[in-house]
Backbone as a ProteinNet text record, in pm:
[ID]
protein_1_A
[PRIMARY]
XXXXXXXXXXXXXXXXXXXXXXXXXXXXXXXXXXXXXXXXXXXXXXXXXXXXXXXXXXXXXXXXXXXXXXXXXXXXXXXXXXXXXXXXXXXXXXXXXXXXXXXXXXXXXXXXXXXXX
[TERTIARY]
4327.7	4300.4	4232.1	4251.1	4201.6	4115.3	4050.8	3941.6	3958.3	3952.1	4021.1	3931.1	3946.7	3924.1	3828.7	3812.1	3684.7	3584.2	3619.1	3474.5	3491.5	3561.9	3609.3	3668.4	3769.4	3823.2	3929.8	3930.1	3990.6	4118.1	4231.1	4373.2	4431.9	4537.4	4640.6	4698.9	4735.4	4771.6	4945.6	5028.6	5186.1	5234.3	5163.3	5271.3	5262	5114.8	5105.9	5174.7	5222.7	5240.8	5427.1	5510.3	5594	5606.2	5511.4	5517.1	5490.3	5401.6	5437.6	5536.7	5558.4	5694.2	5798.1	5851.8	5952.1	5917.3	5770	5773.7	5777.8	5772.8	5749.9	5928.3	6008.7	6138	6225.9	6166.4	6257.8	6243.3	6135.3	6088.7	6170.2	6188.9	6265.4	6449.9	6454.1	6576.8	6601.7	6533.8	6540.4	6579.7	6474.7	6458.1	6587.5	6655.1	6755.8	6905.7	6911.8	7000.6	7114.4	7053.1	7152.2	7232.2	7159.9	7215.6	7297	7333.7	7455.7	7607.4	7658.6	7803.7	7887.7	8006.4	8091.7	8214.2	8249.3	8396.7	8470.7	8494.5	8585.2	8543.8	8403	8346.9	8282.3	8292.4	8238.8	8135.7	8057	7980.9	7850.7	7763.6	7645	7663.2	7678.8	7658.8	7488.9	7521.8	7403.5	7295.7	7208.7	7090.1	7095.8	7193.1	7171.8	7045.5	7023.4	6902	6917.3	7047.2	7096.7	7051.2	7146.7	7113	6976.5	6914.7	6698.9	6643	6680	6649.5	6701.8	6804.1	6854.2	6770.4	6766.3	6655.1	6524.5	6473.5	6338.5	6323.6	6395.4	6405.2	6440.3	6490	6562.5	6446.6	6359.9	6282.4	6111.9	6096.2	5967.3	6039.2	6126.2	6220.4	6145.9	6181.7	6159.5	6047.9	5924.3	5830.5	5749.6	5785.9	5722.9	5758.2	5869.3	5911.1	5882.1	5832.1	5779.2	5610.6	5562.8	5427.6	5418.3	5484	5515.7	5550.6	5627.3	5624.3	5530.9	5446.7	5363.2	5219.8	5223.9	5107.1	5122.1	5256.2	5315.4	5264.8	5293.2	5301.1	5141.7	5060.4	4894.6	4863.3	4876.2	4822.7	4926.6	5027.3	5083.8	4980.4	4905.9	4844.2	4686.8	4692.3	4580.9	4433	4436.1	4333.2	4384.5	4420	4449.2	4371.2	4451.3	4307.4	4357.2	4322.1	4322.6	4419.4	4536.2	4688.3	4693.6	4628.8	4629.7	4593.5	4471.3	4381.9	4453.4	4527.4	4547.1	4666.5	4750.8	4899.5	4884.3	4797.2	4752.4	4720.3	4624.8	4562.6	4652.7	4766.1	4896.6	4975	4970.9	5069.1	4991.3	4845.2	4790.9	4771.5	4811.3	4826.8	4922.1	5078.4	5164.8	5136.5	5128.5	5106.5	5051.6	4979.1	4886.3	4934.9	5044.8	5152.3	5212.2	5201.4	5250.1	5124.3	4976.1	4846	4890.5	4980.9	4971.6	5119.4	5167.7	5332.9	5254.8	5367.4	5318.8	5391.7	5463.1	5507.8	5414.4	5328.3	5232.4	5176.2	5137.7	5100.5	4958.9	4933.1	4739.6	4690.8	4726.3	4583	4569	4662.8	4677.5	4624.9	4611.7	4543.8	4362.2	4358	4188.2	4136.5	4258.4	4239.4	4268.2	4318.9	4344.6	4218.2	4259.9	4116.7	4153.1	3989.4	4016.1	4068.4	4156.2	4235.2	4143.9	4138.5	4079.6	4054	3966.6	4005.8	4032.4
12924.8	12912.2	13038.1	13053.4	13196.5	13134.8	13195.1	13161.4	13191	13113.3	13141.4	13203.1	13284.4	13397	13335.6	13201	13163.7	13102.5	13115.6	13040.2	12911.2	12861.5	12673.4	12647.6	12580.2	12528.1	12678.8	12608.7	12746.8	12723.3	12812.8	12834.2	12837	12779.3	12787.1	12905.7	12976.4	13113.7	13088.7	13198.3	13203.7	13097	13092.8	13060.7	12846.6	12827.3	12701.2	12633.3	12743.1	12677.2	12662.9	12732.7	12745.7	12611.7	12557.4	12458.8	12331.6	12280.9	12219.8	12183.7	12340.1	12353.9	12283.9	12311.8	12238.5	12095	12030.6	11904.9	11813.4	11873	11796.6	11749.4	11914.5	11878	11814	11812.8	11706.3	11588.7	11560	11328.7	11367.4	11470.1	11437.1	11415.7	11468.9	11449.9	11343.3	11342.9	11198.8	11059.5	11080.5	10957.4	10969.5	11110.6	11082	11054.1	11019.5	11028.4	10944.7	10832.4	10696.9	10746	10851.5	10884.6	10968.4	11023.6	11154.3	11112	11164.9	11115	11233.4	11152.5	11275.5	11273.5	11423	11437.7	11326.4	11351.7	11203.2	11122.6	11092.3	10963.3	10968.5	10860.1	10862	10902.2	10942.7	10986.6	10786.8	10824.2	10703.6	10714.3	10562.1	10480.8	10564.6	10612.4	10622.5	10505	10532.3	10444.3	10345.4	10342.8	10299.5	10322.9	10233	10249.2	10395	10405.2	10490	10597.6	10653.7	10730.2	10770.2	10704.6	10725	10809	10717.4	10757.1	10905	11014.7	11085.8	11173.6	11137.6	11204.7	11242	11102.8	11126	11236	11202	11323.9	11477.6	11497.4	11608.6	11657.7	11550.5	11628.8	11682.4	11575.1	11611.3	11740.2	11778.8	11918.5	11978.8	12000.7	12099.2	12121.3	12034.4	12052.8	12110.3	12045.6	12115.7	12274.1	12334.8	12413.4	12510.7	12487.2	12549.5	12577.3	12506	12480.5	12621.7	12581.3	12709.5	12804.2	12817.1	12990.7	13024.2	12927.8	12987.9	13060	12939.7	12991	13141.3	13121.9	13266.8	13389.5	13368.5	13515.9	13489.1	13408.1	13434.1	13480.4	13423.6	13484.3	13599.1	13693.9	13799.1	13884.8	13855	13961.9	13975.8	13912.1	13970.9	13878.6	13877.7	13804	13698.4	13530.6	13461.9	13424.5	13343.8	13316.8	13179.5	13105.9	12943.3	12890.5	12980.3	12884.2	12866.2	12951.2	12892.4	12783.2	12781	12662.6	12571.4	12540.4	12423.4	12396.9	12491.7	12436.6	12360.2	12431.5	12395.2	12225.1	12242.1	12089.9	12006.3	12019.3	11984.5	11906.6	12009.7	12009.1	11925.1	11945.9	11850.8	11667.5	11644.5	11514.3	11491.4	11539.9	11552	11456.3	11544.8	11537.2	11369.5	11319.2	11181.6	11058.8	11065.2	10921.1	10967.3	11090.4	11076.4	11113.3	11075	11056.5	11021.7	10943.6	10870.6	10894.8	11046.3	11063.9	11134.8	11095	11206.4	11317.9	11379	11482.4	11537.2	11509.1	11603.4	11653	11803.6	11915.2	11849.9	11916.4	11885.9	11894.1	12025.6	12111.7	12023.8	12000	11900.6	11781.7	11680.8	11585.1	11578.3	11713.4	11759.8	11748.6	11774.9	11823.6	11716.4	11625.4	11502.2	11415.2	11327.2	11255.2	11170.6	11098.6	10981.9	10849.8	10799.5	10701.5	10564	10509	10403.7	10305.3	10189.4	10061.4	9959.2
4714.2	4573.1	4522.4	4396.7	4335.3	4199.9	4200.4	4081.2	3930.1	3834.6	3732.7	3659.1	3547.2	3450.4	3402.9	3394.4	3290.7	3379.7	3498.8	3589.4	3614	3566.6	3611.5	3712.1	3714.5	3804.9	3908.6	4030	4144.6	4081.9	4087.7	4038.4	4187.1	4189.9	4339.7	4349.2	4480.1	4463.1	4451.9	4408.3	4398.9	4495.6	4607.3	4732.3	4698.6	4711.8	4649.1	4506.4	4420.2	4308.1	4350.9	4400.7	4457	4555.1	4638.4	4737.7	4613.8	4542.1	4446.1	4387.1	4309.2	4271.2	4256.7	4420	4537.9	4548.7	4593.5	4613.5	4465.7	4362.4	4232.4	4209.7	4213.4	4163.7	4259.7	4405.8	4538.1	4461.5	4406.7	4359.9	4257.4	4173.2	4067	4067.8	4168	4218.7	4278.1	4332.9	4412.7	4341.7	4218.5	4181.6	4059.6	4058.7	3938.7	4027.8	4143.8	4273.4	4195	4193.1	4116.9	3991	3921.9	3795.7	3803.8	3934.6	3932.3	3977.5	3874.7	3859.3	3933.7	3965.2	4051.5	3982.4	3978.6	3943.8	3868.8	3743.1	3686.5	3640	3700.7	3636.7	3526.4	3423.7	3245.7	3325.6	3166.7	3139.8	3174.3	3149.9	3132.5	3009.3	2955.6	2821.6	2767	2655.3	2564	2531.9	2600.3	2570	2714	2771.2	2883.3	2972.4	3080	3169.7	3302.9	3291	3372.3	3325.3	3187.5	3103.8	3072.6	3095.8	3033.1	3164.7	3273.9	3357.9	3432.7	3386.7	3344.1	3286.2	3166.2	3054	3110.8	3130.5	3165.7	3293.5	3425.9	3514.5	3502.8	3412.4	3332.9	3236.4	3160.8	3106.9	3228.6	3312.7	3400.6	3463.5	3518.8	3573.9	3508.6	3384.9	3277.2	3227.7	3216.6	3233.9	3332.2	3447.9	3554.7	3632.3	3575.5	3589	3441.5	3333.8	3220.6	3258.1	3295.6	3377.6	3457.9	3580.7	3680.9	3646.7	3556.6	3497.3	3440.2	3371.4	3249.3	3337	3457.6	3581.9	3643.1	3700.8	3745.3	3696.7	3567.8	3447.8	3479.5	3437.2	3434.8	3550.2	3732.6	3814.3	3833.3	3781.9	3774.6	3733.4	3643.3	3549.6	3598.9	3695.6	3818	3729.2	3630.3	3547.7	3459.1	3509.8	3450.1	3339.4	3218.1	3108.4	3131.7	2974.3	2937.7	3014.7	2969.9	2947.9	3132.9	3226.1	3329.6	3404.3	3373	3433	3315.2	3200	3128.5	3253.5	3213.6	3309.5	3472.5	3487.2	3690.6	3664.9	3518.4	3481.6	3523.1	3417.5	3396.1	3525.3	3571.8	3709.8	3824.5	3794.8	3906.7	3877.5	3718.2	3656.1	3720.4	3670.2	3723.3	3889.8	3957	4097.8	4140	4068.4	4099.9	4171.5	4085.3	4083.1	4285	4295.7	4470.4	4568.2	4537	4589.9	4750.3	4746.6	4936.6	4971.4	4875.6	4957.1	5059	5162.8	5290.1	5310.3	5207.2	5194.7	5102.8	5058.9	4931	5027.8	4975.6	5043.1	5074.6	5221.3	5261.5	5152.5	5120.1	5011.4	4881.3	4854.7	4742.7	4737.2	4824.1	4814.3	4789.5	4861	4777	4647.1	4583.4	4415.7	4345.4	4407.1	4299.4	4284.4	4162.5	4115.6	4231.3	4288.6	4337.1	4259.1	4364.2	4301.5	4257.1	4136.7	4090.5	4148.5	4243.8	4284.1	4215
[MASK]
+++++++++++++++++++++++++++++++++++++++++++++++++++++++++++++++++++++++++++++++++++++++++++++++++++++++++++++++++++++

């Protein structure tokens, strides 16, 4: 971890946000598995459950991959500011919902909130 520009919270270095990265958009794939059509086949009915579920995976992608660039460019510039530590924020919310995957990185399970009883 690298220390962010304003003294708060530590920032993950390139190689971690990259391992994230990777484990954020594998669940997203994963979980859009059912929704991928092959060769030929209609399209998913609009508004369908199929279809949402589609969307919704398609848009966390894109988020989490807008996230990761925006981090990139900040620890690029050797002195990250706000938009870093907001995005990492971001990405470590993100991250919560897979607290007890056992594919989430070691380092990662440090940084998450403890889980509620």
């Amino acid at each position: 971890m690298t220390e962010s520009g304003s003294g708060q919270h530590s920032l993950p270095t390139w190689e971690q946000v990259a391992e994230l990265r990777d484990f954020i958009h594998a669940r997203t794939y994963a979980a859009a598995a059912p929704t991928i059509r092959i060769n030929g086949e209609l399209p998913h009915a609009p508004g369908s459950a199929l279809a949402r579920v589609a969307e919704v995976n398609q848009a966390l992608y894109q988020v989490t991959s807008h996230l990761c660039s925006e981090l990139y460019a900040q620890l690029k510039t050797g002195s990250p500011g706000l938009t870093a530590g907001v995005s990492w924020k971001a990405l470590v919310s993100i991250t919560t919902v897979w607290r007890e995957d056992p594919e989430l990185p070691d380092w990662m399970r440090d940084l998450l909130p403890i889980k509620p009883q």
